[in-house]
PDB file of N, CA, C and O in Angstrom:
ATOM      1  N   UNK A   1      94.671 103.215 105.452  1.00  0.00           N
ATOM      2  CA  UNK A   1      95.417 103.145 104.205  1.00  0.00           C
ATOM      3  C   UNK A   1      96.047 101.748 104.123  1.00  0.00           C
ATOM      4  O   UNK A   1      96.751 101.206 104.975  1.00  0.00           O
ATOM      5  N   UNK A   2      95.621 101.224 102.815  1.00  0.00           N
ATOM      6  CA  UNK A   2      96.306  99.711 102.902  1.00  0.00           C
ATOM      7  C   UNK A   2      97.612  99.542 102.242  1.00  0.00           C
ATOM      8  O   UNK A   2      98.131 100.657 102.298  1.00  0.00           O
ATOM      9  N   UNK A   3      98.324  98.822 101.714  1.00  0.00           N
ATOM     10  CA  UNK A   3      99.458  98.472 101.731  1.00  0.00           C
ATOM     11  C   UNK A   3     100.326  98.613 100.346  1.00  0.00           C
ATOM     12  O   UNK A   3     101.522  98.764 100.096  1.00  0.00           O
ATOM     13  N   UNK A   4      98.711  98.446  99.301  1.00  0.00           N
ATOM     14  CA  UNK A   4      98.495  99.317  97.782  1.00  0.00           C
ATOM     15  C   UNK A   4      98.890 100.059  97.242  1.00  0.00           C
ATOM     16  O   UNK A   4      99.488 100.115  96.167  1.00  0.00           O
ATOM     17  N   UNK A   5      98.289 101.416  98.665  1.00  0.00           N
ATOM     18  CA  UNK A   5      97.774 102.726  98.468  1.00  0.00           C
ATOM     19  C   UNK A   5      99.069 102.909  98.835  1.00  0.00           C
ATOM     20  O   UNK A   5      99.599 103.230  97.772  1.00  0.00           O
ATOM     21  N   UNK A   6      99.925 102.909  99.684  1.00  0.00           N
ATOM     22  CA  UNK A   6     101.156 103.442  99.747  1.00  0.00           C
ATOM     23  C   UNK A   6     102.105 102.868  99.430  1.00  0.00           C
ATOM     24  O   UNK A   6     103.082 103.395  99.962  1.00  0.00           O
ATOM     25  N   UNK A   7     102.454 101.766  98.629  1.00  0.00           N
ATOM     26  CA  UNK A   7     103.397 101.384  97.191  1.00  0.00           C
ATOM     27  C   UNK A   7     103.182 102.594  96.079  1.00  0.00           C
ATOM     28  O   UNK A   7     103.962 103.138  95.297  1.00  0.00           O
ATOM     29  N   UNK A   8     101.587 102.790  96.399  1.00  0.00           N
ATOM     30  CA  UNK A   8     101.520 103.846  94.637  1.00  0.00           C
ATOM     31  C   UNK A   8     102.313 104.764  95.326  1.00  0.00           C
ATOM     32  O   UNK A   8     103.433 104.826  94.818  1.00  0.00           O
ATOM     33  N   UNK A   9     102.147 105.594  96.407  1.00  0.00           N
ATOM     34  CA  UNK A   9     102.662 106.455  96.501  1.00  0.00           C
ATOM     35  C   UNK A   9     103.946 106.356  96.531  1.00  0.00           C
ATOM     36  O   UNK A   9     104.541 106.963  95.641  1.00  0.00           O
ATOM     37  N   UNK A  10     104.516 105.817  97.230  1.00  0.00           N
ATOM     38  CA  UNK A  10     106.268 105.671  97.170  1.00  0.00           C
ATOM     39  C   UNK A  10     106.409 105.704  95.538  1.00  0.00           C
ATOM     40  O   UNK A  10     107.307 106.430  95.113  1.00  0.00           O
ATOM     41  N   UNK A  11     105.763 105.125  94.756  1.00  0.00           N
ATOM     42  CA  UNK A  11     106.045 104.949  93.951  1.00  0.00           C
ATOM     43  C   UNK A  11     105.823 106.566  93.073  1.00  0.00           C
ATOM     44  O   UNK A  11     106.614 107.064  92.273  1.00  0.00           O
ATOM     45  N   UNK A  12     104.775 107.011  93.439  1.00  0.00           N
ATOM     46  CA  UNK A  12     105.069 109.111  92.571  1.00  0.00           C
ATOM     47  C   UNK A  12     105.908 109.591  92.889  1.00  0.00           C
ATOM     48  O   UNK A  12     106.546 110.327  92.136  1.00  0.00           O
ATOM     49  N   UNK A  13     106.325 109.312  94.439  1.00  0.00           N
ATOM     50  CA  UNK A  13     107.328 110.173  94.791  1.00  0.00           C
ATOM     51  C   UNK A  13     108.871 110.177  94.033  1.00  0.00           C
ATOM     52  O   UNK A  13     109.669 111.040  93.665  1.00  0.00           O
ATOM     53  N   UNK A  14     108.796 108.697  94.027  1.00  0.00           N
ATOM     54  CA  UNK A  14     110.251 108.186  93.436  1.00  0.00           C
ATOM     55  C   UNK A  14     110.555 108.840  92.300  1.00  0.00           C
ATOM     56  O   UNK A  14     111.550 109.539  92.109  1.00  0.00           O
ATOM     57  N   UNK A  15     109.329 108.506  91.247  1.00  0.00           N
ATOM     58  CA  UNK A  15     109.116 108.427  89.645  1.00  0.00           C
ATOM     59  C   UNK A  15     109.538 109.821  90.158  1.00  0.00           C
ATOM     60  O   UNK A  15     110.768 109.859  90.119  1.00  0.00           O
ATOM     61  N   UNK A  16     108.997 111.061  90.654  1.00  0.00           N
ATOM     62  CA  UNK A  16     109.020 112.763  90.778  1.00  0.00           C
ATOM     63  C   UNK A  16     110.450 113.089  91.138  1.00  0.00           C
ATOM     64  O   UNK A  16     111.147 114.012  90.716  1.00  0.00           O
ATOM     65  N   UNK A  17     110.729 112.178  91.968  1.00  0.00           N
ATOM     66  CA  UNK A  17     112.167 112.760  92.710  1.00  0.00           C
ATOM     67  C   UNK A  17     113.491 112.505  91.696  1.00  0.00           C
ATOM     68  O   UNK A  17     114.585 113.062  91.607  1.00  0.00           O
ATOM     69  N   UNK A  18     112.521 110.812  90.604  1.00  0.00           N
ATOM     70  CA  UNK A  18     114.128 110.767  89.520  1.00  0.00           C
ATOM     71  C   UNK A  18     113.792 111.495  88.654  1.00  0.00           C
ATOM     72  O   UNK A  18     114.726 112.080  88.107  1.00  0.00           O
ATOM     73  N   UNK A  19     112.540 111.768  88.190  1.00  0.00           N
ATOM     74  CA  UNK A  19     112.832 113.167  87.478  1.00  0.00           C
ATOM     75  C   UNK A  19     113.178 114.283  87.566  1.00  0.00           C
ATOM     76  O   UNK A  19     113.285 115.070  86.625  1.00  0.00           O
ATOM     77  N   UNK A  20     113.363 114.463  88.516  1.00  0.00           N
ATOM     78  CA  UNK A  20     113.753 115.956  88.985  1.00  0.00           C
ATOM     79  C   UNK A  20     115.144 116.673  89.318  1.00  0.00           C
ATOM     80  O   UNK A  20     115.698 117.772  89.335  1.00  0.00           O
ATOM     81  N   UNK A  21     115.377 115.013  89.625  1.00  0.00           N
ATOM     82  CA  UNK A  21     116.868 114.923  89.948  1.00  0.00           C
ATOM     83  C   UNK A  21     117.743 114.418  88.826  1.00  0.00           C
ATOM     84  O   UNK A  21     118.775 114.979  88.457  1.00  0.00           O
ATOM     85  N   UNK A  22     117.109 113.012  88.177  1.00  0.00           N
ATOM     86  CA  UNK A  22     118.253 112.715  86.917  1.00  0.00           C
ATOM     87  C   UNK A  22     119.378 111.894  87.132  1.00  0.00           C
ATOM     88  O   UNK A  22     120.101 111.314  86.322  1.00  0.00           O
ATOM     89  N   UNK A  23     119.401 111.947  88.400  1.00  0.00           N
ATOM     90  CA  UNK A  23     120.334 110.935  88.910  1.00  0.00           C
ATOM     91  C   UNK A  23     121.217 111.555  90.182  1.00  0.00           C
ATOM     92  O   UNK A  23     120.942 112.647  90.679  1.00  0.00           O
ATOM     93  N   UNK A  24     122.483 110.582  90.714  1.00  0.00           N
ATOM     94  CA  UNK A  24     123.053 111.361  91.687  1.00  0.00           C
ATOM     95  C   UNK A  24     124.433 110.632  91.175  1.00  0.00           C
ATOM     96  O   UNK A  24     124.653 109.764  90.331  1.00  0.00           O
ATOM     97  N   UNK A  25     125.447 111.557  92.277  1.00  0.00           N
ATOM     98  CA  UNK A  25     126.968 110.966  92.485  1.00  0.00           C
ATOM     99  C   UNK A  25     127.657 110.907  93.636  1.00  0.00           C
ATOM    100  O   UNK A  25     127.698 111.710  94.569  1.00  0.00           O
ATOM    101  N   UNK A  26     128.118 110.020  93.499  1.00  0.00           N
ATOM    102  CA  UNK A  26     128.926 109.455  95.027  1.00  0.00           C
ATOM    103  C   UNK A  26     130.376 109.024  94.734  1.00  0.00           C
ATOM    104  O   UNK A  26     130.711 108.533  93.656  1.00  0.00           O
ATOM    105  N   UNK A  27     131.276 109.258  95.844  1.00  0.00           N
ATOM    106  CA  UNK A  27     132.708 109.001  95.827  1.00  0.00           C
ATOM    107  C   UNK A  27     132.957 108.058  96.323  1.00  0.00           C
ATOM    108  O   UNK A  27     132.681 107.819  97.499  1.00  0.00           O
ATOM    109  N   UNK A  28     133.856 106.868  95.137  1.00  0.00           N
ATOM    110  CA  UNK A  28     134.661 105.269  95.620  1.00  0.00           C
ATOM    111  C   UNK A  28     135.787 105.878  95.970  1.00  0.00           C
ATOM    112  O   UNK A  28     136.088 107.006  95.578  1.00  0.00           O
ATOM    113  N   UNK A  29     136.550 105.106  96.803  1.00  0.00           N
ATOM    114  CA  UNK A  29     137.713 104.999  97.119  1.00  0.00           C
ATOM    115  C   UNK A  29     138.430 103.747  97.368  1.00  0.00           C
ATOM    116  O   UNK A  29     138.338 103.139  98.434  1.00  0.00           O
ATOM    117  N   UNK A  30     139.235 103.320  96.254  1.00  0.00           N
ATOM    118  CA  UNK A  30     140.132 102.199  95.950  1.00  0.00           C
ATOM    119  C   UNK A  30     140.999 102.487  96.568  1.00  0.00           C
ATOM    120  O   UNK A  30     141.383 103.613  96.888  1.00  0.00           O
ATOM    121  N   UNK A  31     141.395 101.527  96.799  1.00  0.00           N
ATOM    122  CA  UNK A  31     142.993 100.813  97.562  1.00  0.00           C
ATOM    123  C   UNK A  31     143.965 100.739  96.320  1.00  0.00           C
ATOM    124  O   UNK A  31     143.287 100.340  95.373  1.00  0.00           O
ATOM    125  N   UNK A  32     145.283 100.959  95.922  1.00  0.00           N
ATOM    126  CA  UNK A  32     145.638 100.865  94.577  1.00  0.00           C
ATOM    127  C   UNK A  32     146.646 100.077  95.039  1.00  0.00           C
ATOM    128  O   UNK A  32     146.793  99.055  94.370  1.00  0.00           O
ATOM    129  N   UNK A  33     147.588 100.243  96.204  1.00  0.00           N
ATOM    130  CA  UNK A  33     148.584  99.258  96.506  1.00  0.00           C
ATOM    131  C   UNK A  33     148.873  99.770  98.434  1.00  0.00           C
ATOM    132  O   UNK A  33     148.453 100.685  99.143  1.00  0.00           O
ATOM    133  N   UNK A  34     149.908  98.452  98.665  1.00  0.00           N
ATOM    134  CA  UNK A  34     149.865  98.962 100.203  1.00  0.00           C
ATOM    135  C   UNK A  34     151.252  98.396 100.217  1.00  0.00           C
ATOM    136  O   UNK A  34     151.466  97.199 100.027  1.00  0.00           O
ATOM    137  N   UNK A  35     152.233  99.321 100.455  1.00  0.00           N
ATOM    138  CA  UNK A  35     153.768  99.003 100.684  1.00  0.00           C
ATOM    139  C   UNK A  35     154.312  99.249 101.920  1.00  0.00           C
ATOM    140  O   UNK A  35     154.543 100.414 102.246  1.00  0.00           O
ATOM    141  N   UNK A  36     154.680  97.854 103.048  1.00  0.00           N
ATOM    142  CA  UNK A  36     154.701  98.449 104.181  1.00  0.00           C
ATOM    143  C   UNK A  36     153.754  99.583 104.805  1.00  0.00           C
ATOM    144  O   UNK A  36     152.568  99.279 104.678  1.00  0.00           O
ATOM    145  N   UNK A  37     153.898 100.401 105.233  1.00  0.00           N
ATOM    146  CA  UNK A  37     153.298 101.543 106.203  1.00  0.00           C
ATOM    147  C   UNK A  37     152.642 102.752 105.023  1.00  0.00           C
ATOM    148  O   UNK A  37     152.048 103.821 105.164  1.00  0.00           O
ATOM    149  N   UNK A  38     153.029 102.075 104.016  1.00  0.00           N
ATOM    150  CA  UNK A  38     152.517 103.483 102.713  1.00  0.00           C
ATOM    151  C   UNK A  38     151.428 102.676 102.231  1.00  0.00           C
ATOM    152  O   UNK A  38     151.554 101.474 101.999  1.00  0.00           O
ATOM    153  N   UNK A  39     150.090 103.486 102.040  1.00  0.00           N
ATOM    154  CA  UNK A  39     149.401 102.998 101.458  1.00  0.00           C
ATOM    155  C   UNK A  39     148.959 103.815 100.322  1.00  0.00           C
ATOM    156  O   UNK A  39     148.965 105.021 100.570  1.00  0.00           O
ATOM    157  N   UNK A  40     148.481 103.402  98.844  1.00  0.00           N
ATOM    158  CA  UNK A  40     147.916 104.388  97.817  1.00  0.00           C
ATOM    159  C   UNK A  40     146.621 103.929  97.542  1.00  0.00           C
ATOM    160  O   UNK A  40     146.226 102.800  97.254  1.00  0.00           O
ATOM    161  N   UNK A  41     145.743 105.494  97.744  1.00  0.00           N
ATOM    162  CA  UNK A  41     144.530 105.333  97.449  1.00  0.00           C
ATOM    163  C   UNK A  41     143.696 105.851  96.315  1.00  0.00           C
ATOM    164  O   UNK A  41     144.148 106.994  96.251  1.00  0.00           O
ATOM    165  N   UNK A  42     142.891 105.788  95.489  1.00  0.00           N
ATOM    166  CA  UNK A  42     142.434 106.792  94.719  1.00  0.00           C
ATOM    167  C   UNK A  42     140.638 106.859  94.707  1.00  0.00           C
ATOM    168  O   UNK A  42     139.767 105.989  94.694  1.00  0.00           O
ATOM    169  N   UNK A  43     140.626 108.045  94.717  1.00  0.00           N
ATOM    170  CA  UNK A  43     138.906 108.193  94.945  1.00  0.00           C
ATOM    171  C   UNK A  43     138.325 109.057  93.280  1.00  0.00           C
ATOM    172  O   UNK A  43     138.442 109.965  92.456  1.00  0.00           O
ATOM    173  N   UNK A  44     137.579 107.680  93.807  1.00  0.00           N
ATOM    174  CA  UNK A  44     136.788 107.807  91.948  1.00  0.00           C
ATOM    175  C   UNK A  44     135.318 108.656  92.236  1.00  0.00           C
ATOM    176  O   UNK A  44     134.573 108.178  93.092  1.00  0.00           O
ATOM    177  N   UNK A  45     134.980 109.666  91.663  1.00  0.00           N
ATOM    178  CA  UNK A  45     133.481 109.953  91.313  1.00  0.00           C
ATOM    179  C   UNK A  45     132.677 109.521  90.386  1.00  0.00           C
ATOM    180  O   UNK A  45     132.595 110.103  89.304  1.00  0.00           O
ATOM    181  N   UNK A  46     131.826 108.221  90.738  1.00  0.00           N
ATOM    182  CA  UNK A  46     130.776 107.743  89.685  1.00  0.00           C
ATOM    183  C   UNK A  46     129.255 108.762  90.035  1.00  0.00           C
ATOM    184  O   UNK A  46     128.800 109.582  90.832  1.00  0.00           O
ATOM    185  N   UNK A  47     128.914 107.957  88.728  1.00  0.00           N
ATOM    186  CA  UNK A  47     127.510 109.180  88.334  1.00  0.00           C
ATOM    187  C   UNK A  47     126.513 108.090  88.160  1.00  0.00           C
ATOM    188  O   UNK A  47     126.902 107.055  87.618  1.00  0.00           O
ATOM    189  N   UNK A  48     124.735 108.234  88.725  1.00  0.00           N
ATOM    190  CA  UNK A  48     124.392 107.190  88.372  1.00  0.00           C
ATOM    191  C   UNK A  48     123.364 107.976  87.696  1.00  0.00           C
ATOM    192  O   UNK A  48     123.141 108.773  88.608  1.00  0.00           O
ATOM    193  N   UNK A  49     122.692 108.276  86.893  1.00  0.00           N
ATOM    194  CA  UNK A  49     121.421 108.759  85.617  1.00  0.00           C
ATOM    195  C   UNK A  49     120.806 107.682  85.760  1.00  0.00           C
ATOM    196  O   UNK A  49     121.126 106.520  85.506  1.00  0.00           O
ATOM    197  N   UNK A  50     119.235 108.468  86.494  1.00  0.00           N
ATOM    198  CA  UNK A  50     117.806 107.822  85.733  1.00  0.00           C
ATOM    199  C   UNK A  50     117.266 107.906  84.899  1.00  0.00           C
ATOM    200  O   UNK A  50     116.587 108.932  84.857  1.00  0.00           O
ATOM    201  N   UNK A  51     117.185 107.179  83.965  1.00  0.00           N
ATOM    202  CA  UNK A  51     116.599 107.132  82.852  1.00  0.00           C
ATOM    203  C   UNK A  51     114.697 107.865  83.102  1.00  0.00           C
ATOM    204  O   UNK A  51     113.871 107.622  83.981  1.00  0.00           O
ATOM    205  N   UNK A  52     114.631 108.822  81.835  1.00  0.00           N
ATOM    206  CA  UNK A  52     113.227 109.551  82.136  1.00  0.00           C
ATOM    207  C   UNK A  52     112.321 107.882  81.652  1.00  0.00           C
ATOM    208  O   UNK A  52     111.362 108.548  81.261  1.00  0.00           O
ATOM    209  N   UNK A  53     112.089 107.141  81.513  1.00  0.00           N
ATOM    210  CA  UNK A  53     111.268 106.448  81.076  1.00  0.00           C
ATOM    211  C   UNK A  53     110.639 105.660  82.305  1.00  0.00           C
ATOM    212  O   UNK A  53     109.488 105.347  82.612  1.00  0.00           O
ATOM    213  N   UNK A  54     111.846 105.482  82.856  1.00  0.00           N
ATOM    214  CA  UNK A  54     111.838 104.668  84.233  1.00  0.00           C
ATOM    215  C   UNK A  54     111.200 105.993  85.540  1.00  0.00           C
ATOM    216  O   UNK A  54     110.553 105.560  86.493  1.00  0.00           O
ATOM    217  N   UNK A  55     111.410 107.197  85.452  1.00  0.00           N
ATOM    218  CA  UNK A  55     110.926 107.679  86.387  1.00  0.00           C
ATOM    219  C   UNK A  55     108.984 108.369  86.149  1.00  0.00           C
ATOM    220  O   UNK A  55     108.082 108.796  86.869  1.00  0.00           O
ATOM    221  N   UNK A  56     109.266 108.048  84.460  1.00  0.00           N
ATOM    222  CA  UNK A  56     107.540 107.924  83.947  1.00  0.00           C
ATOM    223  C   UNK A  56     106.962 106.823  83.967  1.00  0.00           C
ATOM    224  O   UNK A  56     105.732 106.844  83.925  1.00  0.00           O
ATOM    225  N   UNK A  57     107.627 105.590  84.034  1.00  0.00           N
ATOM    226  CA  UNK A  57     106.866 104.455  84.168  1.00  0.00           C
ATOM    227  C   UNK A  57     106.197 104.088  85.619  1.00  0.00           C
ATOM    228  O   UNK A  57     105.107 103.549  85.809  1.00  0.00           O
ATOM    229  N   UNK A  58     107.258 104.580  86.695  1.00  0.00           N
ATOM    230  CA  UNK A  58     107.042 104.017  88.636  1.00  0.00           C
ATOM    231  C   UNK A  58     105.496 105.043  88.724  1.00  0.00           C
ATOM    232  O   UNK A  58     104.472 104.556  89.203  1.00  0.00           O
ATOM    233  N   UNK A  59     105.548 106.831  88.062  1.00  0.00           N
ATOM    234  CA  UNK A  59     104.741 107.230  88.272  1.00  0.00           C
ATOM    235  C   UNK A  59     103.299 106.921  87.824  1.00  0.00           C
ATOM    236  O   UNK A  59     102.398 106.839  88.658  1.00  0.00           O
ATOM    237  N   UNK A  60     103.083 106.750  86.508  1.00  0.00           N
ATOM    238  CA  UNK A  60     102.305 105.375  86.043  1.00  0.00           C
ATOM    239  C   UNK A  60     101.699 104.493  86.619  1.00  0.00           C
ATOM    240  O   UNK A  60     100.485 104.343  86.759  1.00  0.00           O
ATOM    241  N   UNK A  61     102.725 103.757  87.039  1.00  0.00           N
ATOM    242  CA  UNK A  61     102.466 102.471  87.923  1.00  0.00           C
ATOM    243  C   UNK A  61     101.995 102.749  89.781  1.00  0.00           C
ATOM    244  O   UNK A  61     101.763 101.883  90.624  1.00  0.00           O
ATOM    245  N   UNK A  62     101.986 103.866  89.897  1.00  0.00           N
ATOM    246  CA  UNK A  62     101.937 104.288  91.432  1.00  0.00           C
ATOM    247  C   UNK A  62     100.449 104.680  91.231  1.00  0.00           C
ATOM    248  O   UNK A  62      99.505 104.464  91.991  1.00  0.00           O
ATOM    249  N   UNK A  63     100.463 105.367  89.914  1.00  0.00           N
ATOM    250  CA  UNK A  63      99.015 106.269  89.765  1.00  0.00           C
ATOM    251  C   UNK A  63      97.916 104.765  89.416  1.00  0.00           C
ATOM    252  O   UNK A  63      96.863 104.596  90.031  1.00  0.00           O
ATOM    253  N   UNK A  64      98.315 104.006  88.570  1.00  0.00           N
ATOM    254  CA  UNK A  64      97.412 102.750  88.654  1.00  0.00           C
ATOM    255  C   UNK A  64      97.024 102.068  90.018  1.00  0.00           C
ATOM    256  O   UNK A  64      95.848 101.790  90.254  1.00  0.00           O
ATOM    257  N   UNK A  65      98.359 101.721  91.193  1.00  0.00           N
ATOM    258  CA  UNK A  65      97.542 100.873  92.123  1.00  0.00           C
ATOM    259  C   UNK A  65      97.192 101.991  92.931  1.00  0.00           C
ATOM    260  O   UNK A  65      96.847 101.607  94.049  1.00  0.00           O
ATOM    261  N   UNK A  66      97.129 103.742  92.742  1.00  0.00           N
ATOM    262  CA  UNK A  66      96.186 104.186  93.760  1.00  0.00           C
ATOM    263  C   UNK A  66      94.596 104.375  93.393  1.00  0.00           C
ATOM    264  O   UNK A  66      93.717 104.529  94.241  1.00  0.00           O
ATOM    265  N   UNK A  67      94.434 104.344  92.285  1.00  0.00           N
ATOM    266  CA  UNK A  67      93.293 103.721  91.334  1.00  0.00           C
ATOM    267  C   UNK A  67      92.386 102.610  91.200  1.00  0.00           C
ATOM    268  O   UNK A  67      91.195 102.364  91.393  1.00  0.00           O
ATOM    269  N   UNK A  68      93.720 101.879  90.676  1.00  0.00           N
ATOM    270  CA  UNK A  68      92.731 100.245  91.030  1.00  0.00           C
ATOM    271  C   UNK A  68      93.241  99.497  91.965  1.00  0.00           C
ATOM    272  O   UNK A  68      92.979  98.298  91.876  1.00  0.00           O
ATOM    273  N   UNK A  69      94.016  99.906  93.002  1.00  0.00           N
ATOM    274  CA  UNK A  69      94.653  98.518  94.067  1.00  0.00           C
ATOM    275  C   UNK A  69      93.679  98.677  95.069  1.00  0.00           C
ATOM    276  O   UNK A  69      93.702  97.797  95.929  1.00  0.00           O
ATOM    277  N   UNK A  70      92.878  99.507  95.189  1.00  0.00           N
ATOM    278  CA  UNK A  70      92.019  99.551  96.872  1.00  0.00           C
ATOM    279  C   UNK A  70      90.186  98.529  96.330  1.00  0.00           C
ATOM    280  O   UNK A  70      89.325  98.075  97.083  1.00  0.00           O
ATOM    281  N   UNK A  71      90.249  98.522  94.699  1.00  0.00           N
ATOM    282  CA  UNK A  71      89.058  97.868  94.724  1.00  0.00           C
ATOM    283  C   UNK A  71      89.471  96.279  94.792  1.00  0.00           C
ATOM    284  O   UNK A  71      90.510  95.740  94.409  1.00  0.00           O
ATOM    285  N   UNK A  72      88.132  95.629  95.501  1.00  0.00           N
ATOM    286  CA  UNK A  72      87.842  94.784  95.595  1.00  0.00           C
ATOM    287  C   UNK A  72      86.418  93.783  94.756  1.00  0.00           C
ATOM    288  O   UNK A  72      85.192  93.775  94.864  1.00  0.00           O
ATOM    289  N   UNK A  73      87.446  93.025  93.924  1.00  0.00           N
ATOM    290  CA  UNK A  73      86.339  91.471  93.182  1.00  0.00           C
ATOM    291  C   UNK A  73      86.029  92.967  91.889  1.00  0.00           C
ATOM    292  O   UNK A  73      85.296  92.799  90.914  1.00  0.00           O
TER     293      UNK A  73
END
């Protein structure tokens, strides 16, 4: 398997996995101030959404170089 053939693939999997999923979320945690020995923190939940276009385009593009990336001339 050359080097092509498994870009396309990473690449279905991805395109499959952001569709399926839509995105994910993860917790920041800011520093807000630090007074002497007290410190204030606050923890933010951001959201990140994949766009469906972008997880139809990688699949697309994965399904092309497992198609045409292995021919040669």
């Amino acid at each position: 398997m050359n080097a092509t053939r498994l870009i396309g693939i990473v690449l279905i999997v991805a395109g499959i996995a952001g569709l399926g999923l839509g995105g994910f979320s993860f917790t920041r945690e800011t520093h807000q101030a630090k007074l002497g020995p007290l410190e204030l923190s606050v923890k933010e939940k951001e959201t990140v959404n994949f766009p469906v276009w972008a997880g139809v385009a990688a699949i697309v593009a994965g399904a092309a170089l497992l198609v045409f990336g292995g021919r040669k001339g």
